[in-house]
LUMPA-181984 format. One record per residue (C-alpha): residue in three letters; residue number from 1; x, y, z. Coordinates in nm, 4 decimals. Layout:
<sites>
(ALA NUM (X Y Z)) ...
</sites>
This chain:
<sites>
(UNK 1 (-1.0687 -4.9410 -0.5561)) (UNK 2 (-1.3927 -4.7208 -0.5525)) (UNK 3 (-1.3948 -4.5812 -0.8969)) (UNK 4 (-1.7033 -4.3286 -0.7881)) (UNK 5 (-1.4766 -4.1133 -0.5114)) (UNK 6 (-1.1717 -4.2038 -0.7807)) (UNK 7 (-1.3455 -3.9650 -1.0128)) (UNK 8 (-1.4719 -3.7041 -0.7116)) (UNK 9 (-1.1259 -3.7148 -0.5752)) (UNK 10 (-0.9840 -3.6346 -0.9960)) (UNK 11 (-1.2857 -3.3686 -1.0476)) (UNK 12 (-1.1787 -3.2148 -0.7298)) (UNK 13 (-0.7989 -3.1508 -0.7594)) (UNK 14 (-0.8971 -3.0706 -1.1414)) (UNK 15 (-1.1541 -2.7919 -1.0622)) (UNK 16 (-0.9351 -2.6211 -0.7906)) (UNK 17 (-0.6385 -2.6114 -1.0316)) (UNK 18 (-0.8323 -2.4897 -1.3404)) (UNK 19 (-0.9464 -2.2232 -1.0696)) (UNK 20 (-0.5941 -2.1516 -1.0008)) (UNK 21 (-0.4473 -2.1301 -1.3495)) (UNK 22 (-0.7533 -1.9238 -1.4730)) (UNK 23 (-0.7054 -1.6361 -1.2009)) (UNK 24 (-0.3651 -1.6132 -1.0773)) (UNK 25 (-0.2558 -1.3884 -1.3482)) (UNK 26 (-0.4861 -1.0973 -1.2477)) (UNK 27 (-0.3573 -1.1826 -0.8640)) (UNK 28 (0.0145 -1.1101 -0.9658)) (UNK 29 (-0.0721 -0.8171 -1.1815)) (UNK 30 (-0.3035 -0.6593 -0.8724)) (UNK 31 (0.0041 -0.7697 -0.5840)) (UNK 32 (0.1714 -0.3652 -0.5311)) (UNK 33 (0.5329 -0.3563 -0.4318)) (UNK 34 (0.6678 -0.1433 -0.2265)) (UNK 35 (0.9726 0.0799 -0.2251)) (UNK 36 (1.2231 -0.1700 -0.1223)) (UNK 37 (1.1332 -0.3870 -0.4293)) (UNK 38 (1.0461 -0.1140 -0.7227)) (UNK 39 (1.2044 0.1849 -0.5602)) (UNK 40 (1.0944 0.5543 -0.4503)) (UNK 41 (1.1288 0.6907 -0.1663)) (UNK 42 (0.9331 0.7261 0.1805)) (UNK 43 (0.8480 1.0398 0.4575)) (UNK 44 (0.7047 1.0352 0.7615)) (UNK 45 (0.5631 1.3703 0.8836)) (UNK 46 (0.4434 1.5309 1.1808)) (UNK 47 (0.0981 1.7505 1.1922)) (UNK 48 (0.2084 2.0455 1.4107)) (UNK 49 (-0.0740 2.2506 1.5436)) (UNK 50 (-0.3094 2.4457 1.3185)) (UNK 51 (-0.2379 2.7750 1.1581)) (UNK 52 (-0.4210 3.0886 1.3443)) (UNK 53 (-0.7273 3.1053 1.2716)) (UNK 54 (-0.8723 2.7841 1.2040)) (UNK 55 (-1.0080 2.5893 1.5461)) (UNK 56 (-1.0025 2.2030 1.4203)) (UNK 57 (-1.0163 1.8983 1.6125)) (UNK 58 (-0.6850 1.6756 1.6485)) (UNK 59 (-0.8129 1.4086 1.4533)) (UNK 60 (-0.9999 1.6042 1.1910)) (UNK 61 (-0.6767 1.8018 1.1832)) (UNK 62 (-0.4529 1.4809 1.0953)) (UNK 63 (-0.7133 1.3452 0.8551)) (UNK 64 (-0.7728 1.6219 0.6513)) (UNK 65 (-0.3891 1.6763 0.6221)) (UNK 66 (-0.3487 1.2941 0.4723)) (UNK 67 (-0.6642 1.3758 0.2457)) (UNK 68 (-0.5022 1.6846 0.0707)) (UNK 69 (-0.1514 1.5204 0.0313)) (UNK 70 (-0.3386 1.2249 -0.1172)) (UNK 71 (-0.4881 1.5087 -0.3298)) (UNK 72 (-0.1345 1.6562 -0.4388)) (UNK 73 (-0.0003 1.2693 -0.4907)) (UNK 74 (-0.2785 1.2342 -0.7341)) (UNK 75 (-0.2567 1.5111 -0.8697)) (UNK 76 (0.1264 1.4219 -0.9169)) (UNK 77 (0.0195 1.0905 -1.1633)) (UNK 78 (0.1912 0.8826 -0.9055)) (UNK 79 (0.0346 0.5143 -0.9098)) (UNK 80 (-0.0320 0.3518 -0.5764)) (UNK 81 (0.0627 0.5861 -0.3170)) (UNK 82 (0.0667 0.4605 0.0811)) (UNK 83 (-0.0755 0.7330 0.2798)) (UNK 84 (-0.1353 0.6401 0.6496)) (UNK 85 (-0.1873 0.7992 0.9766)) (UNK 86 (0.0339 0.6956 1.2278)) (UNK 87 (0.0478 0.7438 1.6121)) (UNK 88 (-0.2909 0.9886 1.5873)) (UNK 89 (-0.0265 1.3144 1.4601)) (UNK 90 (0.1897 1.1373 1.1763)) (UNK 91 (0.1298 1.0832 0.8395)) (UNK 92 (0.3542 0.8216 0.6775)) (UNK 93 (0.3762 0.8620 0.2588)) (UNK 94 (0.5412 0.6063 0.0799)) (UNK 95 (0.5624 0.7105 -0.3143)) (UNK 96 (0.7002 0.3890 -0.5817)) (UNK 97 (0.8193 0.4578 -0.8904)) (UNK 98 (0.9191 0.8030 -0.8202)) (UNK 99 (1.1468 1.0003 -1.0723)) (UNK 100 (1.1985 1.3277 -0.9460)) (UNK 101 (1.1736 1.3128 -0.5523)) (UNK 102 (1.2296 1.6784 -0.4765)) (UNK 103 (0.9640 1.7731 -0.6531)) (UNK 104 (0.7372 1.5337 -0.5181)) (UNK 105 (0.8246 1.6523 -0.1497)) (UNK 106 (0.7985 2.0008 -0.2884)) (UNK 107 (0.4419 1.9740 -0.4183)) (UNK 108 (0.3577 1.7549 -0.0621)) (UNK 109 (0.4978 2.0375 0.2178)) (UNK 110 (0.4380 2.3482 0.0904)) (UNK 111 (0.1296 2.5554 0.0284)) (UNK 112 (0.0293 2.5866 0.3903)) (UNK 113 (-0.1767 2.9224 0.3853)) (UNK 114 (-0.2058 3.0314 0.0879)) (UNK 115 (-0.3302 3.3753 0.0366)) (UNK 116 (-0.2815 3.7189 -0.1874)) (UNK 117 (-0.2641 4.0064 0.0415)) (UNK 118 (-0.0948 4.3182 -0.0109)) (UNK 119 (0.1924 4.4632 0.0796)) (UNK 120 (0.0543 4.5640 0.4197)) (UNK 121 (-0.0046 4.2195 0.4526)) (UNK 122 (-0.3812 4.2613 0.4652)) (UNK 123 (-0.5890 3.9725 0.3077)) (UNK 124 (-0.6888 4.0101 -0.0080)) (UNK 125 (-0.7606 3.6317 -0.1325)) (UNK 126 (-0.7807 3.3290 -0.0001)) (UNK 127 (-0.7480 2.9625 -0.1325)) (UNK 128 (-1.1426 2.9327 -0.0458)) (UNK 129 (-1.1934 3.1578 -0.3159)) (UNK 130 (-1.0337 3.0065 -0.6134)) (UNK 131 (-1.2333 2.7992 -0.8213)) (UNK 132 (-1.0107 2.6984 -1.0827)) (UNK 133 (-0.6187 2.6690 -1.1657)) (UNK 134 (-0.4956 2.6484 -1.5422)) (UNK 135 (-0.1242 2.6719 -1.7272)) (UNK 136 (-0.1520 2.8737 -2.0037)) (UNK 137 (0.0606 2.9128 -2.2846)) (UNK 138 (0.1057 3.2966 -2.3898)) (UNK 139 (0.3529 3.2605 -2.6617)) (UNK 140 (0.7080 3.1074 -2.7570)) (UNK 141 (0.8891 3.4101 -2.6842)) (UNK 142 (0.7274 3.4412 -2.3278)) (UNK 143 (0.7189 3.1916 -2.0309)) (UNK 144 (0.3532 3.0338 -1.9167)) (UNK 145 (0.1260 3.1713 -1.6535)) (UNK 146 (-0.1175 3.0307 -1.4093)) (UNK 147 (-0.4406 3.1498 -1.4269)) (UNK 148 (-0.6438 3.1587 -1.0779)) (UNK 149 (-1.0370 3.1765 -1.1811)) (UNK 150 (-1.2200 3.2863 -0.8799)) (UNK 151 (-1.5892 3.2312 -0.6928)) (UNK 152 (-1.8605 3.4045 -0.8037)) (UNK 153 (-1.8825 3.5064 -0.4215)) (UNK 154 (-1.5501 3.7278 -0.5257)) (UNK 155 (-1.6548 4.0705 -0.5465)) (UNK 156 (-1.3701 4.1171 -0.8468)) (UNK 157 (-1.4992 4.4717 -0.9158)) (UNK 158 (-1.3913 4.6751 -0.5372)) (UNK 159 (-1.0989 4.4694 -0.5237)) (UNK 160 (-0.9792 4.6136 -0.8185)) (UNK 161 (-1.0741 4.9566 -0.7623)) (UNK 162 (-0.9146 4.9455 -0.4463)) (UNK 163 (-0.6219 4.8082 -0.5061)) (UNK 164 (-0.5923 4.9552 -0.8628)) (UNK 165 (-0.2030 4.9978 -0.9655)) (UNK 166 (-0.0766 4.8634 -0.6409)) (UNK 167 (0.1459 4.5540 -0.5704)) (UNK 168 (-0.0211 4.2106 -0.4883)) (UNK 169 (0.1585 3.9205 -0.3449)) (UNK 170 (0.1430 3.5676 -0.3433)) (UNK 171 (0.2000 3.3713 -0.0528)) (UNK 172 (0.2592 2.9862 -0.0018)) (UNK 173 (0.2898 2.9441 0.4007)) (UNK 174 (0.1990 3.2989 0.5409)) (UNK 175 (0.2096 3.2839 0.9490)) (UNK 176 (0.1418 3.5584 1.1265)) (UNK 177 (0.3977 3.8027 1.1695)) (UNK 178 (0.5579 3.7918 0.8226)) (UNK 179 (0.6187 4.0612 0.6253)) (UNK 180 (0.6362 4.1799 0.2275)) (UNK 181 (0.9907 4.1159 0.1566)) (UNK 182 (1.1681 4.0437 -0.2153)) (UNK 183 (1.3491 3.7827 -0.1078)) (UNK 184 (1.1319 3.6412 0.1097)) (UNK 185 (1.0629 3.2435 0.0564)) (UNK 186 (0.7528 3.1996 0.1021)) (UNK 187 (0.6547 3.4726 -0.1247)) (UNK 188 (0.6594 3.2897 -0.4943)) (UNK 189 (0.4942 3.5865 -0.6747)) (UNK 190 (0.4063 3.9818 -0.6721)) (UNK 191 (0.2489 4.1905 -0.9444)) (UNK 192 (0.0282 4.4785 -0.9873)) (UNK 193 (-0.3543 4.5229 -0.9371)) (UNK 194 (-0.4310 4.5777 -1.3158)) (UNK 195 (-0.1865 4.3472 -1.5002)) (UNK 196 (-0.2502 4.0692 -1.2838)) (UNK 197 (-0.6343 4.0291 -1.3833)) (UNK 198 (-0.7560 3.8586 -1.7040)) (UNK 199 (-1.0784 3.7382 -1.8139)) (UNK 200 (-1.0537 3.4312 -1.6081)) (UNK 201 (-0.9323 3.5816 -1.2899)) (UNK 202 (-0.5864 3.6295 -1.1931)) (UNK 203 (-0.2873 3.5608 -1.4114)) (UNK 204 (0.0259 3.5133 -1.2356)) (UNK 205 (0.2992 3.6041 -1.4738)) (UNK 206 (0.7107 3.5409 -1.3762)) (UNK 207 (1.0140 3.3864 -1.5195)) (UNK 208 (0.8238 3.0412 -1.4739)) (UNK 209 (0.9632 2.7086 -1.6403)) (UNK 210 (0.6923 2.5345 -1.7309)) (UNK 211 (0.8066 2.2629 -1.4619)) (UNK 212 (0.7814 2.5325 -1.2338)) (UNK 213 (0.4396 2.6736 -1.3405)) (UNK 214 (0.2762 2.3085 -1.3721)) (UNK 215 (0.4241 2.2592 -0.9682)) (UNK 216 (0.2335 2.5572 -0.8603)) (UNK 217 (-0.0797 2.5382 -1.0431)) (UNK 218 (-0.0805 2.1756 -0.8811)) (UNK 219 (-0.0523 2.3256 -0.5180)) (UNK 220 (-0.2901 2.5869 -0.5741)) (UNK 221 (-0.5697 2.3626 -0.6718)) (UNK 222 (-0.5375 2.1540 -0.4343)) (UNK 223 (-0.5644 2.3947 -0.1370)) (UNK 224 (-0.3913 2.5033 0.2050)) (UNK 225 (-0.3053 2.2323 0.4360)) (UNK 226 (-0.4809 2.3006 0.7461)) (UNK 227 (-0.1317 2.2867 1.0071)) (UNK 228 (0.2312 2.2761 0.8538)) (UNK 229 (0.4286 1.9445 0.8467)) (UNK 230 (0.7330 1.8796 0.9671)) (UNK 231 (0.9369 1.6182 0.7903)) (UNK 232 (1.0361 1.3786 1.0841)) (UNK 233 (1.2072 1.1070 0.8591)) (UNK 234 (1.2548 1.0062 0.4757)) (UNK 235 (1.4444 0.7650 0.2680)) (UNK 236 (1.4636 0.6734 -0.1115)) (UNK 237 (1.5664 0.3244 -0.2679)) (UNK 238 (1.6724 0.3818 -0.6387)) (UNK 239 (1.4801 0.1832 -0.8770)) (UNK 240 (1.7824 -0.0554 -0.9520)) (UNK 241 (1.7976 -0.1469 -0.6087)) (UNK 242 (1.4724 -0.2296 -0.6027)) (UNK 243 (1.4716 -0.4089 -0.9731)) (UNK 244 (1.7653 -0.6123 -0.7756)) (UNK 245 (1.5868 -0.6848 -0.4283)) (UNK 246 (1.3006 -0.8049 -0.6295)) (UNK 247 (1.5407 -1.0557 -0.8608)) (UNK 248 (1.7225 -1.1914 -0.5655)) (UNK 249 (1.4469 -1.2285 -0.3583)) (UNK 250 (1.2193 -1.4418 -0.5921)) (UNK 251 (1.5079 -1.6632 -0.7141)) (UNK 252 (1.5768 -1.7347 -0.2941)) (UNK 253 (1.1904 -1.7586 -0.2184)) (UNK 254 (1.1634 -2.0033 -0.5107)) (UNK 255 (1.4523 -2.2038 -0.4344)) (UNK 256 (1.3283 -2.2482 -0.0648)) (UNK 257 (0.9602 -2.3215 -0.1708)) (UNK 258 (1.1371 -2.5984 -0.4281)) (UNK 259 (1.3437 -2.7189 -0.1892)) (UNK 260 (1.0674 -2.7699 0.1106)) (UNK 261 (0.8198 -2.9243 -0.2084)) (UNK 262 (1.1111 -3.1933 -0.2635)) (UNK 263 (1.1768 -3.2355 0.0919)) (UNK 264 (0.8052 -3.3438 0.1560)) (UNK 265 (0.7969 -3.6021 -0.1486)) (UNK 266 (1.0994 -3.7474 -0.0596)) (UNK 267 (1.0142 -3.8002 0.2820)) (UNK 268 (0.6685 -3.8786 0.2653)) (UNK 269 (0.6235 -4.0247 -0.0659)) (UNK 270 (0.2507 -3.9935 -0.2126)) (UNK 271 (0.1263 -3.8460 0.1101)) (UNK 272 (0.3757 -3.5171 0.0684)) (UNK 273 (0.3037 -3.5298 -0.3030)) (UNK 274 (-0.0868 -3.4676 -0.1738)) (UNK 275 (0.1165 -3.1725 0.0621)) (UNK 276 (0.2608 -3.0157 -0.1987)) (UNK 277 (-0.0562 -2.9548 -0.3790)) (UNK 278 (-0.2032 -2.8076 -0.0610)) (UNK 279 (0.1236 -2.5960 -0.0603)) (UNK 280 (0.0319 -2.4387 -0.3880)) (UNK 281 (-0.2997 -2.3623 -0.2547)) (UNK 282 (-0.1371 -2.1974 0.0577)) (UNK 283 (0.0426 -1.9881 -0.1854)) (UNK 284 (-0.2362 -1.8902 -0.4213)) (UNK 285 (-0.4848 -1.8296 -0.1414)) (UNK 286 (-0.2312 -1.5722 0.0498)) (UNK 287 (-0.1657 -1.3492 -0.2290)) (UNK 288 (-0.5299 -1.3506 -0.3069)) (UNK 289 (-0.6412 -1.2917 0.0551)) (UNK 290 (-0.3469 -1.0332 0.0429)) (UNK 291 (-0.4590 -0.8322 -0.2851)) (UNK 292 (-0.8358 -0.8238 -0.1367)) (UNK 293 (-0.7398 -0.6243 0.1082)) (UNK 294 (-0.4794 -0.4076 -0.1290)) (UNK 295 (-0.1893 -0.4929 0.1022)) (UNK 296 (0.1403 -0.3884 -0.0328)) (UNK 297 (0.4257 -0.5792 -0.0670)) (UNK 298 (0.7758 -0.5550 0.1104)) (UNK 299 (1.0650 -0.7466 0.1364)) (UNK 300 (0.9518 -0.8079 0.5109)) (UNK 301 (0.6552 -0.9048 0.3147)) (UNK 302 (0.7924 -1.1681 0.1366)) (UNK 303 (0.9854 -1.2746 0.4652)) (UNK 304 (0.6885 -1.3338 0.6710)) (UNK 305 (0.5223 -1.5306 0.3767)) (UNK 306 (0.7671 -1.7866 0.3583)) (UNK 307 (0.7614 -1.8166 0.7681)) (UNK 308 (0.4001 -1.8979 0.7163)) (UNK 309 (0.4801 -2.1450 0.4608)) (UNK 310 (0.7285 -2.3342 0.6969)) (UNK 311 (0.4306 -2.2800 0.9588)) (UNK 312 (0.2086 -2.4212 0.6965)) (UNK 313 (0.4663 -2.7657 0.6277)) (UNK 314 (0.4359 -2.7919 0.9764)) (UNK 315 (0.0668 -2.8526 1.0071)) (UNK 316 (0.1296 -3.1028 0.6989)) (UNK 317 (0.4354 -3.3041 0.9179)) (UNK 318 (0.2252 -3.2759 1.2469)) (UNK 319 (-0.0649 -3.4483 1.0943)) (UNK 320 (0.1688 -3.6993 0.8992)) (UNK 321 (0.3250 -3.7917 1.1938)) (UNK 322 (0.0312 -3.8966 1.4013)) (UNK 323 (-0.0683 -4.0887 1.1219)) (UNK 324 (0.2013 -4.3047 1.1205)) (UNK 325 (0.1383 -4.3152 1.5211)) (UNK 326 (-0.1602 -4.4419 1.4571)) (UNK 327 (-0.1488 -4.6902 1.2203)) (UNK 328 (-0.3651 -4.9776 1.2498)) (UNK 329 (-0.4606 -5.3061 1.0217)) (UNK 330 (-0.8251 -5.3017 1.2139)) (UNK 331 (-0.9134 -5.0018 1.0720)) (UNK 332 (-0.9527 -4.7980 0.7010)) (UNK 333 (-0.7312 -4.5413 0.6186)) (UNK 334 (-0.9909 -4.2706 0.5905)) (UNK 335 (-1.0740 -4.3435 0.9613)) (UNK 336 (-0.6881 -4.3392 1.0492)) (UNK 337 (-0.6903 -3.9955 0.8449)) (UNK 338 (-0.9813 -3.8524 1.1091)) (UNK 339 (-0.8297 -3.9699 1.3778)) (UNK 340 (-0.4556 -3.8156 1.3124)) (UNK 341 (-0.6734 -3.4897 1.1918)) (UNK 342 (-0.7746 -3.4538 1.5023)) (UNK 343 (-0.4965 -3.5755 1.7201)) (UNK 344 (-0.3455 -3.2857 1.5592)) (UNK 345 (-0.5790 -3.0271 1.5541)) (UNK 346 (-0.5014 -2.8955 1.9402)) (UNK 347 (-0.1133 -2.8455 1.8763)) (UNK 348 (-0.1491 -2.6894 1.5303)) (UNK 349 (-0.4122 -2.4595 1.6326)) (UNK 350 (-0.2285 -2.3899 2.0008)) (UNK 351 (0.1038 -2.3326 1.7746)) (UNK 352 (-0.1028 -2.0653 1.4972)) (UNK 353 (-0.2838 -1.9056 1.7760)) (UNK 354 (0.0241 -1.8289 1.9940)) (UNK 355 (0.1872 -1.6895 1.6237)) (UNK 356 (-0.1121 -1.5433 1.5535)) (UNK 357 (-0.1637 -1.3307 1.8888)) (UNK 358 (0.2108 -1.2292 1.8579)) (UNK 359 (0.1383 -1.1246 1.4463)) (UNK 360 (-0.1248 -0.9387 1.5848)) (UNK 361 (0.0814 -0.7582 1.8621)) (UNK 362 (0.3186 -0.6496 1.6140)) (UNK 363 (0.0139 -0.4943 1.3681)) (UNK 364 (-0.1227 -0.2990 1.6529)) (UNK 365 (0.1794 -0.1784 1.7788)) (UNK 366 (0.4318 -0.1658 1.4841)) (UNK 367 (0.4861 0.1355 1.2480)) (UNK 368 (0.5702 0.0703 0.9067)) (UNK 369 (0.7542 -0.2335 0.7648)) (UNK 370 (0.7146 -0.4045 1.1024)) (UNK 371 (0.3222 -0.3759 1.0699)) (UNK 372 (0.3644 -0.4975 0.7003)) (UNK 373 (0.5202 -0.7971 0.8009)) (UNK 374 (0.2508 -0.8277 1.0878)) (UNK 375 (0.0137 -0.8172 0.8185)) (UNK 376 (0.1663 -1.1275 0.6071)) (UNK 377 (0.2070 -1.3112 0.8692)) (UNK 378 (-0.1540 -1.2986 0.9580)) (UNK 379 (-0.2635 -1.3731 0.6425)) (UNK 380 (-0.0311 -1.6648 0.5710)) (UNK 381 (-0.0962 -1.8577 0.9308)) (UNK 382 (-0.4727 -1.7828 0.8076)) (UNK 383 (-0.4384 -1.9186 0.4620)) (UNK 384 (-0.1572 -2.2007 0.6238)) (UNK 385 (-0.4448 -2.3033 0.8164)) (UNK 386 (-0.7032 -2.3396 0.5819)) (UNK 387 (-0.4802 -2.5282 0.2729)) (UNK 388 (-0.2730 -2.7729 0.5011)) (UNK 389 (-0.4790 -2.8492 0.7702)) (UNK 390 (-0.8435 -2.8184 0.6526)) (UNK 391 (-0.7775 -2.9201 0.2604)) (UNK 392 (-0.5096 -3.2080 0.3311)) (UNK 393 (-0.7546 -3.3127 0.5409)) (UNK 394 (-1.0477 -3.3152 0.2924)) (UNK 395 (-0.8076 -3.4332 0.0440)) (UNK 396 (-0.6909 -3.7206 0.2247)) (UNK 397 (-1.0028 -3.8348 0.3347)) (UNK 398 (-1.1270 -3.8680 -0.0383)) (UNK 399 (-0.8366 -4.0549 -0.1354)) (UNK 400 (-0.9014 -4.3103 0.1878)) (UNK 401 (-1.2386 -4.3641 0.0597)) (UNK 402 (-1.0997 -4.4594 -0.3315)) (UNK 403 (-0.9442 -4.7431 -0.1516)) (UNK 404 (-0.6014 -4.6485 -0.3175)) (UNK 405 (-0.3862 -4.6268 -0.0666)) (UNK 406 (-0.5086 -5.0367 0.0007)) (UNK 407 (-0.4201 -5.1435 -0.3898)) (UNK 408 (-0.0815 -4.9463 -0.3756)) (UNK 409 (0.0082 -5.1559 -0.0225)) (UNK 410 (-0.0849 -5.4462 -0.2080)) (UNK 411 (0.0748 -5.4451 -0.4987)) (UNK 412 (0.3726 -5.3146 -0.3083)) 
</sites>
């Protein structure tokens, strides 16, 4: 027995293990879950063409859309919100943790031209020029108001004189071709040139909650979206359901990993006990490869990352196997080890690549959970590679040269 690799071989194990234990906990408080496993809900929308008037590119169109909704989510105190573009005219949001979902979608859709213009119609205001939006509390005994401040640019003194007494309105999503109406939905607010001014700009005054006012003040500050957005698809997970995916879905995940970590000892004796380590490896390394790149995680998530730990046993068995091909009294066991390494290498790198082109078929053209299980995948044959091919095979190689594996045949 070589004492010298003996204690390389110890230091080794020791120092990637310390490394382990000493990070892992800000891995699993970084990993995001999705909706399936904390709830909220999810909508996909479509970027129709712009509203008159503005001459933007398609792509500038669809990114600028995602940009202010991202603005609105923020806006909203929602933590970790998915916003991405799909299919170059689609904007997928996916909001966790969501209590109320109508007014999340609310505070998301609407506010597509917003303008004050008078009861003609004519422009008065535009979103450009507001440079501020504030809830303020008049008294007990009346309901809030929103304050717009306005651009210095905003010649404040000939729009009051000439619209001095008359009626201003408020418009969300004005298109051309709508009219001044009282009932009209898109119209949230109308109120004379003279009340409607205070030292800050404009104070619009109605029979706001202060839900209501706090919704609008949000929209208004974050300004027009440059095309309505149609709602193509949506769907919500309650928070219980996803409390209960989460639960079941660990205690199966950890009762397969258990089970495949038994398997291997039993089978393989001190050579799967060496697997098993390279297993936990495989699993540290994915979720920190996964968290780098602020994936989030699904329940298809979770399914491809136990494929890629099956993938992973396989590289483990493959090179096992061959060693037990191999095995010859004319030679060390650290040259055996080289030899079954590579014996192996060409059908578990033709078996990841062929996964691996397929993973990366599905990412380029899958839409939502299908491209987050794309996205697992890749990371765990990546990470499967690395721990139970590359390490075993470092790992295996060091114990060959302690001459351990020789004493233990011995004494057996």
């Amino acid at each position: 027995m070589k004492k010298s690799w003996v204690v390389s071989t110890c230091i080794t194990i020791v120092l990637i293990t310390t490394f382990m234990l000493s990070t892992y906990k800000y891995i699993a408080d970084e990993v995001r879950l999705g909706l399936d496993l904390q709830g909220g809900f999810e909508i996909l929308y479509e970027v129709e063409d712009p509203f008159e008037g503005r001459s933007i590119e398609e792509e500038k169109l669809v990114k600028q859309t995602a940009s202010i909704i991202r603005d609105r989510v923020n806006l909203l105190g929602i933590s970790e919100p998915v916003i991405k573009i799909e299919d170059e005219d689609r904007i997928r949001v996916q909001l966790a943790g969501v209590d109320d979902q109508e007014e999340a979608r609310d505070i998301l859709s609407i506010g597509g031209n917003i303008t004050f213009r008078d009861t003609e119609n004519n422009l008065v205001l535009s979103s450009k020029d507001f440079s501020s939006v504030e809830v303020e509390e008049v008294s007990d005994d009346y309901p809030p108001q929103v304050t717009v401040g306005l651009r210095d640019s905003v010649d404040m003194k000939s729009i009051t004189e000439k619209y001095q007494g008359e009626m201003l309105v408020l418009w969300l999503d004005y298109v051309k071709g709508d009219s001044y109406s009282e009932s009209h939905s898109n119209v949230i607010f109308s109120g004379h040139v003279g009340q409607t001014w205070s030292s800050k700009g404009i104070a619009i005054s109605s029979d706001f909650t202060q839900e209501e006012a706090d919704k609008l003040a949000k929209v208004l500050s974050t300004g027009d979206l440059p095309a309505p957005i149609e709602e193509v698809y949506s769907r919500s997970v309650s928070g219980q359901l996803g409390e209960k995916a989460l639960h079941n879905t660990l205690i199966s995940s950890g009762l397969a990993i258990m089970l495949i970590f038994l398997f291997m000892i039993w089978k393989y004796r001190y050579l799967g006990a060496i697997s098993v380590f390279c297993m936990v490896c495989y699993l540290y390394l994915t979720f920190a490869i996964f968290v780098f790149l602020e994936g989030v995680l699904t329940l298809t998530g979770l399914a491809a990352f136990i494929l890629g730990l099956g993938m992973a046993v396989d590289a483990s068995i493959i090179t096992f196997e061959r060693l037990k091909e191999i095995k010859r009294n004319d030679v060390t066991f650290e040259q055996l080890v080289m030899e079954a390494s590579n014996r192996s290498f060409i059908t578990i790198s033709d078996a990841q690549l062929t996964t691996l082109i397929a993973a990366a078929g599905l990412f380029v053209f899958g839409v939502g959970s299908v491209k987050g299980f794309a996205v697992m995948l890749i990371i765990s044959i990546i990470a499967g590679f690395i721990t139970c091919y590359a390490l075993l095979r470092l790992l295996l190689y060091m114990v060959g040269e302690t001459r351990i594996v020789e004493w233990y045949e011995r004494k057996g």
